[in-house]
C-alpha positions as a Markdown table, in Angstrom:
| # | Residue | x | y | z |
|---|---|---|---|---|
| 1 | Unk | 0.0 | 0.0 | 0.0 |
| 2 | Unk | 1.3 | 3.0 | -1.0 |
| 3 | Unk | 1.9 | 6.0 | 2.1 |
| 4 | Unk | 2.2 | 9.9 | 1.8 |
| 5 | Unk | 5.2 | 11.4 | 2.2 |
| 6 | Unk | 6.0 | 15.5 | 1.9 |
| 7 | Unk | 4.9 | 16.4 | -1.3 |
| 8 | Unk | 7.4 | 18.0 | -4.2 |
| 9 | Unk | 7.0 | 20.7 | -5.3 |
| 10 | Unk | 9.0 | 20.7 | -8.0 |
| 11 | Unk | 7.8 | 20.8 | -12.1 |
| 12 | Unk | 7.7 | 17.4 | -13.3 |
| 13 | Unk | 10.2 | 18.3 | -15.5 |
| 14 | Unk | 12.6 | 19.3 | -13.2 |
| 15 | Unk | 12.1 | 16.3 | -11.0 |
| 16 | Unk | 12.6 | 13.9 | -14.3 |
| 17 | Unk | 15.6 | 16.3 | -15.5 |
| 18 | Unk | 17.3 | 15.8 | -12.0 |
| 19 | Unk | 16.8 | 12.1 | -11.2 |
| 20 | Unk | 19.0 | 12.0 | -15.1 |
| 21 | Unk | 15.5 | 10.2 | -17.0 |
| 22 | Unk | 15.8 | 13.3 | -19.4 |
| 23 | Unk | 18.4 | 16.0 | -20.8 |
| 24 | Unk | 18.2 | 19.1 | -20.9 |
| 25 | Unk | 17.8 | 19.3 | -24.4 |
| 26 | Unk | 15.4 | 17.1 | -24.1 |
| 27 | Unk | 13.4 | 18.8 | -21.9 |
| 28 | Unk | 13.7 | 21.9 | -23.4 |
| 29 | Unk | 12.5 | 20.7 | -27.1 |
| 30 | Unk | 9.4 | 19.3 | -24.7 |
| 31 | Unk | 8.6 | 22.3 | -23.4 |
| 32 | Unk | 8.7 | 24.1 | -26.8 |
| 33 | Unk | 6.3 | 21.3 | -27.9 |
| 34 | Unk | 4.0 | 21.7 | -25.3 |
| 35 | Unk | 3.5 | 25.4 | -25.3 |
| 36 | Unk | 2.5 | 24.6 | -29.1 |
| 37 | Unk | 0.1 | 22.1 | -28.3 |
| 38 | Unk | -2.8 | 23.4 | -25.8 |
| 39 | Unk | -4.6 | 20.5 | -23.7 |
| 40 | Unk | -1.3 | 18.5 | -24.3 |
| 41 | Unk | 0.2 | 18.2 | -20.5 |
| 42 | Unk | 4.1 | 18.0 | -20.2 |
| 43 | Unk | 4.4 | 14.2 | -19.2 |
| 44 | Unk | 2.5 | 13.2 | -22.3 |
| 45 | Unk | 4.1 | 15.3 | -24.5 |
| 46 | Unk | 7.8 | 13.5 | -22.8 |
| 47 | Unk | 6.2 | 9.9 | -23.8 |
| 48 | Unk | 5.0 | 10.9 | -27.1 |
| 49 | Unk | 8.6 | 12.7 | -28.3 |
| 50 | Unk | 10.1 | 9.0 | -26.6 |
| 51 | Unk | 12.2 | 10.8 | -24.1 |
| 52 | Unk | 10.5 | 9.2 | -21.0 |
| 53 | Unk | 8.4 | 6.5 | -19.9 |
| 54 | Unk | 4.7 | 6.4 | -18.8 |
| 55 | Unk | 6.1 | 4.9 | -15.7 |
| 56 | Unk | 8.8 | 7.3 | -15.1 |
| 57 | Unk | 5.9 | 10.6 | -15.5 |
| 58 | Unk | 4.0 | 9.0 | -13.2 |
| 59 | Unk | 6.7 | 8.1 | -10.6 |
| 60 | Unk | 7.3 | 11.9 | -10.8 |
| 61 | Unk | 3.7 | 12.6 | -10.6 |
| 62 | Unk | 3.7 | 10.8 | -7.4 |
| 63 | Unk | 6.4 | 12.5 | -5.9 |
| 64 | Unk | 4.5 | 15.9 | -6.6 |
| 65 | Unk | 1.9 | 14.5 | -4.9 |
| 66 | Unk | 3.8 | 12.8 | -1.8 |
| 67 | Unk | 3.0 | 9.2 | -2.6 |
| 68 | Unk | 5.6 | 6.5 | -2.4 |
| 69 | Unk | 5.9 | 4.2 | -4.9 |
């Protein structure tokens, strides 16, 4: 069962770009591509450019949120 921990407050893609699951470059080309793509949230637009895993954004997502995995 999973328990709460503090929550993050980082940007998920500062927590991916920090735990070395993306580059910089990477992350800035996925930021680019989400500001031109409304509705389109930062995690998916990592997945759908192949520079994270589903499983990696939500690991992150659950940090944000102070759950352990």
């Amino acid at each position: 069962m999973a328990t709460a921990r503090p929550r993050d407050e980082r940007q998920i893609g500062a927590i991916l770009f920090e735990a070395g699951a993306i580059t910089a470059d990477q992350l800035a080309e996925a930021l680019r591509v989400h500001r031109e793509t409304p509705g389109l949230r930062l995690g998916e637009t990592l997945v759908r450019l192949g520079y994270g895993t589903e499983e990696e954004v939500l690991r992150a997502r659950a940090m944000q949120l102070g759950i352990d995995t």
